[in-house]
C-alpha positions, 0 to 999 in steps of 0.5 A: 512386494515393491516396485523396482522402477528401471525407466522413468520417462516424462514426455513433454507435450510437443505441438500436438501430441499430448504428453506421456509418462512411461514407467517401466519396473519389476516385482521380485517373486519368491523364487527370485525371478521378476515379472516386468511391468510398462505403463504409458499414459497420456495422463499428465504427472502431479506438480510434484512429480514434475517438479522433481524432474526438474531438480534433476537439471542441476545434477545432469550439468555438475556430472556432464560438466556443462558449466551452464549458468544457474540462469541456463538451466532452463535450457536443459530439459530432463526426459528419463531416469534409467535404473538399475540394481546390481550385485547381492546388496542390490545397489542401485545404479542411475543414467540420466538422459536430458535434452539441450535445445540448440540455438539455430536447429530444430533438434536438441542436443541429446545427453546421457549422464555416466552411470554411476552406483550408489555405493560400490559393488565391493569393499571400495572402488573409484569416488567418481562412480558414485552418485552424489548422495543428493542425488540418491535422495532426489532419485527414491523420491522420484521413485516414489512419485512414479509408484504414487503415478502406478497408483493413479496419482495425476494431475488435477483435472478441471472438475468445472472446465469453463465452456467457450 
């Protein structure tokens, strides 16, 4: 059995509330129905995990055209990775949400890319629904550090915090 991720989430540390990780997947049974999983937890992801979110940036502002600079990126912030598997070849579809901070308000711009497929559902289709493979890539990676995440792969923790 193999975890099918539908909800990749990583929720920044924001004033006092620590940061979160949610993963939401589903397990195929041998009767083709699904047993559906949620994971929350204040653990922090490894570097690597993180990491991976951020290359995400880049693919938000090509899909969105939000032309920003590559010394803008920073700008954007990468909050979930929402997944879905359609049709008999079981294709896997992928939306992005990001967070944009605004100059002069208190709130971020939220943006959703399009959904779009790794390959079409039939013999063709329109180029423009499609992921760039890159991103196909980038997202099975994700989806691995999420399953090493689900198998307790965290952030290292101090073994010899440093008492004040």
């Amino acid at each position: 059995m193999k975890n099918e991720f539908t909800k990749i989430k990583l929720v920044p540390k924001k004033n006092d509330c620590p940061p979160r990780t949610i993963l939401s997947w589903q397990i195929k049974r041998e009767d083709d129905s699904y047993d559906t999983f949620t994971l929350e937890s204040k653990d922090e992801p490894a570097p690597s995990f993180s990491l991976r979110f951020l290359e995400l940036r880049e693919f938000v502002n090509d899909i969105c055209d939000l032309r920003l600079a590559d010394d803008e990126l920073h700008k954007l912030s990468i909050l979930s990775v929402s997944l879905s598997y359609a049709s008999e070849k079981h294709i896997l579809g992928a939306t992005i949400t990001a967070l944009k901070t605004l100059p002069n308000r208190n709130a971020p711009l939220v943006i959703n890319t399009p959904h779009l497929i790794e390959d079409y559902y039939s013999d063709s289709g329109d180029p423009a629904s499609l992921l760039p493979q890159d991103l196909v890539t980038l997202i099975y990676e994700i989806q691995e550090e999420a399953d090493d995440f689900v198998k307790g792969c965290r952030m290292q923790m101090d073994l010899f915090p440093i008492e004040k």
